[in-house]
C-alpha positions as CSV (number, residue, x, y, z in Angstrom):
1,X,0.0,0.0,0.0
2,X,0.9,3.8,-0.7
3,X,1.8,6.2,2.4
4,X,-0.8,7.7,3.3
5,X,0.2,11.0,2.1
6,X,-0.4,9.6,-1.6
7,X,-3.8,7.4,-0.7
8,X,-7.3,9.0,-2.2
9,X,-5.5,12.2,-3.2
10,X,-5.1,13.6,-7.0
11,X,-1.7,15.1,-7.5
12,X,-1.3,18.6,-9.6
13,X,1.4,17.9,-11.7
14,X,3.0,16.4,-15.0
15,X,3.0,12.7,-14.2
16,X,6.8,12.0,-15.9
17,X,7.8,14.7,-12.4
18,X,5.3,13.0,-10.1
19,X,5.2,9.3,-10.8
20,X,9.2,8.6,-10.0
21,X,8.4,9.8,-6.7
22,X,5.7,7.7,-5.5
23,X,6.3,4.9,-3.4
24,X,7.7,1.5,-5.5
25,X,5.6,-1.4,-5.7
26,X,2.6,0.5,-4.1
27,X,-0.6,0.4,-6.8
28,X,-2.5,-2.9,-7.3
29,X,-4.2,-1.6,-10.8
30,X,-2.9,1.0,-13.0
31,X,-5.4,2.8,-15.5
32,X,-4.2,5.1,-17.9
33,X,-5.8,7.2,-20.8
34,X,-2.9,8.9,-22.6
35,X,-3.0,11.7,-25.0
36,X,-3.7,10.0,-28.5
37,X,-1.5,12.3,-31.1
38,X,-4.6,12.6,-33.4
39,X,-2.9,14.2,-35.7
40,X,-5.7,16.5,-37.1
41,X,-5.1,18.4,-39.8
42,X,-7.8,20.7,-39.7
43,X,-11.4,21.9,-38.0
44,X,-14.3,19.7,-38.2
45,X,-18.1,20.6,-39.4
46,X,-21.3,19.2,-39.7
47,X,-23.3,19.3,-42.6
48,X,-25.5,22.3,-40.5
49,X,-22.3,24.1,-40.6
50,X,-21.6,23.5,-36.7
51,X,-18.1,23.0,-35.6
52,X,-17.3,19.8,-34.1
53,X,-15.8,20.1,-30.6
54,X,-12.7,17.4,-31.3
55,X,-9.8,16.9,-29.7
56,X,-7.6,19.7,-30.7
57,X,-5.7,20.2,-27.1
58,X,-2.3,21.2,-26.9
59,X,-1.5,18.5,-24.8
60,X,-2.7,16.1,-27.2
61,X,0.3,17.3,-30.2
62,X,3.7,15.6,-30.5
63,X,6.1,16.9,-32.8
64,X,6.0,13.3,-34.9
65,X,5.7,10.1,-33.9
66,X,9.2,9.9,-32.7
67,X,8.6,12.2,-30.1
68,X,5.1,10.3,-29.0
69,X,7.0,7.0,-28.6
70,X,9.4,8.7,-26.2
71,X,6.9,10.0,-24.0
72,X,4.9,6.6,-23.8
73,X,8.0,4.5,-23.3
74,X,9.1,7.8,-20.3
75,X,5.5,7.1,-18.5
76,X,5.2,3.2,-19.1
77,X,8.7,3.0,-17.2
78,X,7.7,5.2,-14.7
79,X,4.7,4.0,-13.9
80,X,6.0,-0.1,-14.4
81,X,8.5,0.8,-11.2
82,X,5.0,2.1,-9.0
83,X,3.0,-2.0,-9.9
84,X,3.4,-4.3,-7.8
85,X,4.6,-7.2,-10.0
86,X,1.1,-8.7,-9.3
87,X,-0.6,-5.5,-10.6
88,X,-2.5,-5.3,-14.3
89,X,-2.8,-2.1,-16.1
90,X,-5.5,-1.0,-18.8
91,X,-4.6,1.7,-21.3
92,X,-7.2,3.5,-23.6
93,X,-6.4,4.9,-26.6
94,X,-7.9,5.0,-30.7
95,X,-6.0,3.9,-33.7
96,X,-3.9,6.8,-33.9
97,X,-1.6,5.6,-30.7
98,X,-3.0,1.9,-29.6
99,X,-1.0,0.3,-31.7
100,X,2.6,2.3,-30.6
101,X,1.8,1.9,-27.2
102,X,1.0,-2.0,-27.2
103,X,4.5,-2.6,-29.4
104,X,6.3,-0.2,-26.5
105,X,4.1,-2.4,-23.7
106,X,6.0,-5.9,-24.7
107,X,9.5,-3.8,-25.8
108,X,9.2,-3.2,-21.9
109,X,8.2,-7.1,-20.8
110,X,4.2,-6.4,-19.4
111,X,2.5,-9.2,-20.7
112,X,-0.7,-8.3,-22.4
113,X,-3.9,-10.6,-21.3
114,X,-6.4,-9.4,-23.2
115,X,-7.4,-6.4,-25.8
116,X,-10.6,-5.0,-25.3
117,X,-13.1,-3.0,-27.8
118,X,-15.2,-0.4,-26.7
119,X,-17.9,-0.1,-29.3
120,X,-19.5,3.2,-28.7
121,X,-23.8,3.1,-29.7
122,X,-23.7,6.8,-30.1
123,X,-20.3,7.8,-31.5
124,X,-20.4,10.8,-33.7
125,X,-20.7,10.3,-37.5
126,X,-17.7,10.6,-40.0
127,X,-19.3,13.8,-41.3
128,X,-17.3,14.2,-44.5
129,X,-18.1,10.6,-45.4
130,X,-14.7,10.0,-46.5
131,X,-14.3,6.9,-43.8
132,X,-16.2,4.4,-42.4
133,X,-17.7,6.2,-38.8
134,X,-15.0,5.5,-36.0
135,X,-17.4,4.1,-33.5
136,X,-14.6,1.7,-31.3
137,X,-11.9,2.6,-28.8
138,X,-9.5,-0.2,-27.5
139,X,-8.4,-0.8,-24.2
140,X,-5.1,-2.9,-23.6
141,X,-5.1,-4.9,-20.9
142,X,-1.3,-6.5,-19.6
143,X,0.4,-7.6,-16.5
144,X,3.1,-6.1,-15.1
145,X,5.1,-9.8,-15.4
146,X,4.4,-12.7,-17.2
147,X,3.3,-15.7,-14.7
148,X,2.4,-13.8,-12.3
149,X,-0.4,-13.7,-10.0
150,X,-3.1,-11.3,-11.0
151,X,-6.2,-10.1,-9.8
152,X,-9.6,-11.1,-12.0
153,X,-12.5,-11.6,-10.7
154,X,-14.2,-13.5,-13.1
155,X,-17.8,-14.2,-12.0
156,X,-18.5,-11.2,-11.0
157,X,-17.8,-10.0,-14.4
158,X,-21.0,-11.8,-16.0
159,X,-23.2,-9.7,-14.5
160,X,-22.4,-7.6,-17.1
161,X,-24.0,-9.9,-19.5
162,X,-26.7,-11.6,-17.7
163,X,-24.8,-14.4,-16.3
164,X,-22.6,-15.0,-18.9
165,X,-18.6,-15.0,-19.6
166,X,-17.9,-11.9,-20.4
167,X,-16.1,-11.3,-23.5
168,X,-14.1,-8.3,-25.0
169,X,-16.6,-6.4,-26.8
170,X,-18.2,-3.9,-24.5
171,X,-21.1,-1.3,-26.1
172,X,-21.0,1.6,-23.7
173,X,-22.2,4.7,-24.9
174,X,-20.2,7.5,-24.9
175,X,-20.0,10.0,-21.8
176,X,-23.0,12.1,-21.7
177,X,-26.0,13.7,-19.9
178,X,-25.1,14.6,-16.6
179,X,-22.1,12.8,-16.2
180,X,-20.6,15.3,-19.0
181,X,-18.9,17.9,-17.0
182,X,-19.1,21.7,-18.7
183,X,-17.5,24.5,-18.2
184,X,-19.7,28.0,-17.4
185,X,-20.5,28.6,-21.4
186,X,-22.5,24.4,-21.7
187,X,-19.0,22.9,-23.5
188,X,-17.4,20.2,-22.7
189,X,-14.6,20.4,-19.8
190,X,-12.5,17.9,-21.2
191,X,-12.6,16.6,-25.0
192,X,-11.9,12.9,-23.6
193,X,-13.8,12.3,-20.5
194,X,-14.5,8.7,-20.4
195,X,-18.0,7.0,-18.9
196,X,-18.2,5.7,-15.6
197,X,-19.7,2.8,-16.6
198,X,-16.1,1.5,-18.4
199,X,-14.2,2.0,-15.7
200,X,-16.8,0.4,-13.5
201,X,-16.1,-3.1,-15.6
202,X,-12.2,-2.3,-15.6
203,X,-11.8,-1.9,-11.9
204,X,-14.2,-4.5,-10.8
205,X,-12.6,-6.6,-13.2
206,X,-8.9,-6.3,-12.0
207,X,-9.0,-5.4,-8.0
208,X,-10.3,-6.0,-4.7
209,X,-11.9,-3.6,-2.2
210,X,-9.2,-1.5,-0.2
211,X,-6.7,-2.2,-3.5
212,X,-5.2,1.2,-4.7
213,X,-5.9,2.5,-8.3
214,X,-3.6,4.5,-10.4
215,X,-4.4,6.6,-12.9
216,X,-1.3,8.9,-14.1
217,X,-3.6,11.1,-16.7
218,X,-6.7,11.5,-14.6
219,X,-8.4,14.6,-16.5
220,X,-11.4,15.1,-14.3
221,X,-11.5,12.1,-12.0
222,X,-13.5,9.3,-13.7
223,X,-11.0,6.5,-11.8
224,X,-11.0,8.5,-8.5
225,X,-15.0,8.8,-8.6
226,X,-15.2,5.1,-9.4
227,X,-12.6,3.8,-7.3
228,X,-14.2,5.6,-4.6
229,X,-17.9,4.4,-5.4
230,X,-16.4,0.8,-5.2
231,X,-14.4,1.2,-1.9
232,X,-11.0,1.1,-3.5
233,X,-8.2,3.5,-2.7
234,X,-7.1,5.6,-5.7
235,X,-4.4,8.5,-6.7
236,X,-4.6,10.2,-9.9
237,X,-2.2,12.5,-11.4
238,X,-3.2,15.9,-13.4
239,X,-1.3,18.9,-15.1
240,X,-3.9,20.9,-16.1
241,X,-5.5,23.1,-13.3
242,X,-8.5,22.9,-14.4
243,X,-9.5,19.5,-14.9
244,X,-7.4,18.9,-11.6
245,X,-10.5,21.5,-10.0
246,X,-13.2,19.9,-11.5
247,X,-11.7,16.6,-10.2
248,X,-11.6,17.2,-7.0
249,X,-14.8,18.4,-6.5
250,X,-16.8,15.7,-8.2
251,X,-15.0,13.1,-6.2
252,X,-15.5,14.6,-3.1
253,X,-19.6,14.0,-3.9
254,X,-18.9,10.6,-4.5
255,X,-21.1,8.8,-1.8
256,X,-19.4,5.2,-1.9
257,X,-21.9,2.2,-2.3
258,X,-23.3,-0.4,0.4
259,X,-21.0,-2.9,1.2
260,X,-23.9,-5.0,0.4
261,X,-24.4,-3.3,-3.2
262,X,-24.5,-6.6,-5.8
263,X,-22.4,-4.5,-7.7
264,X,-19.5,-5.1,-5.3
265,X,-19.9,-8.7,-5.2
266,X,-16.4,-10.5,-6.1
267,X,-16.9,-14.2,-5.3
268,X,-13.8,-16.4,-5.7
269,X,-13.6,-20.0,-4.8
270,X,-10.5,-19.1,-2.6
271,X,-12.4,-16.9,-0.3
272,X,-15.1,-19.3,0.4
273,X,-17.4,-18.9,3.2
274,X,-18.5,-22.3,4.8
275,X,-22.7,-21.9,4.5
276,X,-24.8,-24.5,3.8
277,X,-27.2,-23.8,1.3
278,X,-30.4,-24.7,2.7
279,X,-29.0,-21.9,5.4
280,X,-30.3,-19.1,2.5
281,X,-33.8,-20.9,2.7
282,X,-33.9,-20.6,6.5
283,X,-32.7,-16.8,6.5
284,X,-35.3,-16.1,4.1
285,X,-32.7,-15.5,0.9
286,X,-34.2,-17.7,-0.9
287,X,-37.6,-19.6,-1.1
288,X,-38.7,-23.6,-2.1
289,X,-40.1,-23.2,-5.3
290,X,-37.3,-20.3,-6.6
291,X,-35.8,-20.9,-9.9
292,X,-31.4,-20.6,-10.1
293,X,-30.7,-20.0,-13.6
294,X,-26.9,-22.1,-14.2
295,X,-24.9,-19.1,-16.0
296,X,-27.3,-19.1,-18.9
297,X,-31.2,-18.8,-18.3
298,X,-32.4,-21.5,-20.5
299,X,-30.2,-23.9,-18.0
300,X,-32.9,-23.5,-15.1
301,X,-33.6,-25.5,-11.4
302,X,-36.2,-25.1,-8.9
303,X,-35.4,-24.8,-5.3
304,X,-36.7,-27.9,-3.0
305,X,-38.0,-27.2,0.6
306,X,-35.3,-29.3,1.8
307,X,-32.3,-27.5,0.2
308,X,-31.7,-29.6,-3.2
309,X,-32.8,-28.6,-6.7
310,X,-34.6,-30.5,-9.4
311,X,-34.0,-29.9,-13.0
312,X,-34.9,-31.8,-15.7
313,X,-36.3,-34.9,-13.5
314,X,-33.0,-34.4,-12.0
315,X,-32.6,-33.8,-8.1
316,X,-29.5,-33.2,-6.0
317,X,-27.2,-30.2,-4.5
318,X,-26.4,-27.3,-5.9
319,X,-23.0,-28.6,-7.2
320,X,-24.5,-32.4,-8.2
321,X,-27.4,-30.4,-10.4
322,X,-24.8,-28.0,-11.9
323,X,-22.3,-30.8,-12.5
324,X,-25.6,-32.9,-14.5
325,X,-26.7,-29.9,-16.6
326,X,-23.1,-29.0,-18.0
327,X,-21.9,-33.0,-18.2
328,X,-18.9,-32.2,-16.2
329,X,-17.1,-34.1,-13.2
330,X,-17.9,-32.0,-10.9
331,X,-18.9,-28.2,-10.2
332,X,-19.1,-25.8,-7.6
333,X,-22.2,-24.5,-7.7
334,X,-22.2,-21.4,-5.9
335,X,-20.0,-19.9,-8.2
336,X,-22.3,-21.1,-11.3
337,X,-25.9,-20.6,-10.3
338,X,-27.7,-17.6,-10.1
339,X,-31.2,-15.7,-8.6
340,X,-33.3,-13.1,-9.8
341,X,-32.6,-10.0,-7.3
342,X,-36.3,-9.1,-5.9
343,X,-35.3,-5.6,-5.3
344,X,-33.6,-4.4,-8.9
345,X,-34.7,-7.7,-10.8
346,X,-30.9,-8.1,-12.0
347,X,-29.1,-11.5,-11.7
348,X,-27.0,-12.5,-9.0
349,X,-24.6,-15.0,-8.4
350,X,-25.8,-17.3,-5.3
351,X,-22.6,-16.7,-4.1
352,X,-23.0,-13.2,-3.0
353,X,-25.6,-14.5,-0.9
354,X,-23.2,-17.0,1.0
355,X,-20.7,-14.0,1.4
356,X,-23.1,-11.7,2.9
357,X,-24.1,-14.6,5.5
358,X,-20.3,-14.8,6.4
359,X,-20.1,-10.9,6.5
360,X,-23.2,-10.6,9.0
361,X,-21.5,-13.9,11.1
362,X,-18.1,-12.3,11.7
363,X,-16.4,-15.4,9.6
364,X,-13.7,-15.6,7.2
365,X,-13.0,-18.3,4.3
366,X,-10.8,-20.9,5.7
């Protein structure tokens, strides 16, 4: 962990000055939206002769691509020496630098795990119709050493698409509405400000509550309002007053979620609580006569008054059923079946039910 002078803070500052003097081997998850070098060569209109707000800030020009590589191979050192070797790192960027910064990424030993593609529902037309519309961001996701340990928290990744593996397609729309911060005049505040709900997935995805988050271009504080809504520790690092303002202010009205929120649910096999399952029956959880749906809906049980499930003429425990229904050796249930939430009528995995017995008990996995 980071002293505490560094914890839940945002540092004003260039991050190349900052980052060599935070503590080594201090952040569990690194995310990082770098400037992309667009490259544009002149303004942008729409066919209603509107001018396109793009991203035409100075620092977002490099003097050639020479002078881009140095500055991502300056910040992807600085910031490798801050991971702990078990630590992952996600970096955003478009076409115009994802490709640079991946080759730079394994010219420096990470290890990349996975590349993810934000497809963007609402992305603004290619107005001169001289392209196909650029409607998809990537996000690269590597370890700081091949081998190592890493944090993923699998399951509770499908509840971002009801129940099932995730993949690495993600349609998010792009930042908007209220979550837009504008300056005084109604423009945006910063040309690049990414949604909440992408960093949501990233950082449950990759850490663990009281795990600190990194973010060494943090414009106006997406990581540090997300980390903080999902009870991790975070320090971000900005140069530019003025996002740096606007950062710290919407932070600080970040009310952090329940402990008990589904959305911080991060079941592992590891970590599991000893409960019986016919314990959720008794404590009113669950109820005979309930359906689990096994990680795909059309794969369905009902609950039994004593505890077991049938499916399909079949009846046993919640890991015999599972094991039946996906012809497998064995299975652990908890960690495959899941209930329909009564209060927000999302899915849940049945584990998060077992963890919040062990929460309310006092007990730890063994």
């Amino acid at each position: 962990m980071a002293d505490n002078l560094f914890l839940d803070t945002i540092l004003l500052g260039d991050a190349l000055d900052i980052l060599p003097a935070l503590p080594r081997r201090s952040a569990d998850l690194v995310f990082a939206d770098p400037p992309y070098n667009l490259q544009l060569q002149q303004e942008l209109w729409r066919p209603n002769l509107t001018r396109v707000d793009a991203v035409d800030d100075a620092w977002d020009q490099f003097d050639g691509f020479d002078a881009y590589d140095a500055f991502t191979r300056a910040w992807l050192l600085a910031v490798r020496e801050v991971m702990k070797e078990t630590a992952t790192i996600w970096i955003s960027g478009t076409y115009h630098n994802i490709f640079r910064v991946g080759a730079i990424l394994q010219d420096l030993d990470f290890w990349i795990l996975n590349t993810v593609t934000w497809y963007k529902p609402n992305a603004m037309p290619n107005f001169r119709g001289t392209r196909l519309k650029n409607d998809v961001e990537f996000v690269i996701w590597a370890q700081h050493s091949q081998g190592a340990r890493y944090t993923f928290n699998h399951h509770a990744m499908k509840q971002f698409n009801e129940g099932k593996q995730l993949g690495s397609v993600w349609p998010i729309n792009v930042c908007g509405g209220e979550e837009r911060l504008r300056d005084e005049a109604g423009r945006k505040l910063h040309s690049t400000q990414k949604p909440e709900e992408l960093l949501k997935r990233i950082i449950l995805a990759s850490s663990l509550p009281g795990d600190l988050v990194l973010d060494p271009f943090s414009g106006t504080g997406t990581t540090a309002a997300v980390a903080r809504l999902l009870h991790r520790h975070w320090l971000g690092i900005e140069r530019d007053e003025v996002y740096f303002q606007a950062a710290e202010k919407r932070v600080a009205a970040v009310k952090p979620l329940s402990p008990t929120d589904p959305l911080l649910d991060t079941p592992s096999r590891k970590n599991a609580a000893r409960v019986p399952f016919k314990a959720l029956l008794e404590r009113g959880y669950l109820r005979a006569g309930q359906e689990l749906y096994l990680e795909r809906t059309d794969h369905r049980a009902i609950i039994l008054g004593d505890g077991r499930l049938q499916a399909n003429g079949h009846i046993g425990s919640i890991h015999q059923v599972s094991a039946w229904l996906k012809n497998a050796p064995s299975c652990n249930g908890w960690t495959h079946w899941y209930f329909r939430d009564g209060a927000t009528g999302q899915l849940r995995l049945l584990d998060s039910l077992r963890q919040e017995i062990a929460r309310q008990a006092g007990e730890h996995a063994t």
